[in-house]
C-alpha positions in Angstrom: -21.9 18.8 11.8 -21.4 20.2 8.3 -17.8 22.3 7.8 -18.3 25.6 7.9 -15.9 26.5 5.7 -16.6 23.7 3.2 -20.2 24.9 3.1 -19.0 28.9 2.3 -16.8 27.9 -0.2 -19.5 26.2 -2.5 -21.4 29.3 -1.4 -19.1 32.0 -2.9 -18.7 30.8 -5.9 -22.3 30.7 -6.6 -22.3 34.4 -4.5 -19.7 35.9 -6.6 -21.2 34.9 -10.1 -24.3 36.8 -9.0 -21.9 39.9 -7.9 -20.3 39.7 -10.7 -24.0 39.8 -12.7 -25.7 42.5 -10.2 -22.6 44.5 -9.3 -20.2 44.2 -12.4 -18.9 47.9 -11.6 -18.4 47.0 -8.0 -16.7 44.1 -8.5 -14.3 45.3 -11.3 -13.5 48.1 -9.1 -12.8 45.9 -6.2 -10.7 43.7 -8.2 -8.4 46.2 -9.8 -7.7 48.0 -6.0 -7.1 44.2 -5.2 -4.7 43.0 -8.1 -3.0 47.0 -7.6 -2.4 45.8 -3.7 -1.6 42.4 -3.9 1.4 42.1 -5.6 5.3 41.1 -5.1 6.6 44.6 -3.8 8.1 45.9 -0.8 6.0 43.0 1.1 6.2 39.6 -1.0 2.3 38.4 -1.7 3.0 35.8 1.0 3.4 38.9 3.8 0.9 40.4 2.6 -1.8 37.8 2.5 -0.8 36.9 6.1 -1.6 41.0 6.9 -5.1 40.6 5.1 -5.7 37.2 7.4 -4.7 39.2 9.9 -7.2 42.1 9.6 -9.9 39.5 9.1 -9.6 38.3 11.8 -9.7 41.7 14.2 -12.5 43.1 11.9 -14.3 40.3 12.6 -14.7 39.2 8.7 -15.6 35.6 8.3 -15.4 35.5 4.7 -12.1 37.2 4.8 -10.5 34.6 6.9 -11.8 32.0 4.4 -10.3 33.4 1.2 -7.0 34.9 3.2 -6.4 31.4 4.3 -6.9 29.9 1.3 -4.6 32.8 -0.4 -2.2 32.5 2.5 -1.3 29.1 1.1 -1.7 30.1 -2.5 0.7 32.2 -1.6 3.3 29.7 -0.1 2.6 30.3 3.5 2.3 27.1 6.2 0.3 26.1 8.6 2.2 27.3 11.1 2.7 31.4 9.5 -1.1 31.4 9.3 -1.9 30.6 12.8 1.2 32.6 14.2 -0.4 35.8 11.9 -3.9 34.7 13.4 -1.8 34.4 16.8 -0.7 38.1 16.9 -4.5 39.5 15.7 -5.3 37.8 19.2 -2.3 39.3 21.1 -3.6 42.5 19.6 -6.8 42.3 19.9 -7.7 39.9 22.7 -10.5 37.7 23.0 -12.8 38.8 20.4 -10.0 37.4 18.0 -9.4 34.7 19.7 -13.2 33.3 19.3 -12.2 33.7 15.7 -9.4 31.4 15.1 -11.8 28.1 15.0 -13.1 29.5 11.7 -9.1 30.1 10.5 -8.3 26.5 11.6 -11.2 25.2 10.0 -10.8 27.0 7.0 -6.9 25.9 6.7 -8.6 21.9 7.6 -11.0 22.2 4.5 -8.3 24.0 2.1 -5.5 21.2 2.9 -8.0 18.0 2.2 -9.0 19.2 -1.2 -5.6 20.3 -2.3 
């Protein structure tokens, strides 16, 4: 069986070449709100990427588990801060998050074998 998350990855960047062709506006917006947000402030980049994994993860937002994990580590975080943020999304939210944390695991499995 193919890796999810492997597959998604080559995906987006294909996907977000085309947003950036179709939707320049969109995505310019998007990504000054993003940059804005996700910076060292009160919450270090590190807290704050575990908050976005977090919310991916209640919404339920596949795509947003896959880039929050693989910012989560960008970001310095572990293994272990990524599934104990995924972790508390389930204690929060019960067992629709919980049916999501295979994708977070497999995300954080494809991210740590091609870095």
């Amino acid at each position: 069986m193919a890796n999810r998350a492997e597959a998604f990855f080559t995906q987006w960047e294909e996907d977000q070449g085309k947003m950036k062709e179709l939707a320049p506006d969109v995505m310019r917006g998007f990504g000054g709100l993003f940059q804005a947000v996700m910076k060292d402030g009160a919450l270090s980049v590190r807290e704050k990427e575990l908050i976005a994994l977090a919310v991916g993860v209640a919404v339920p937002c596949i795509p947003c588990i896959n880039l929050h994990v693989k910012k989560c580590l960008e970001a310095g975080a572990t293994r272990e801060q990524i599934l104990e943020a995924a972790g508390v999304t389930v204690m929060m939210r019960g067992g629709p998050s919980l049916t999501h944390i295979p994708e977070v695991i497999e995300a954080l499995e494809h991210l740590e074998q091609t870095t």
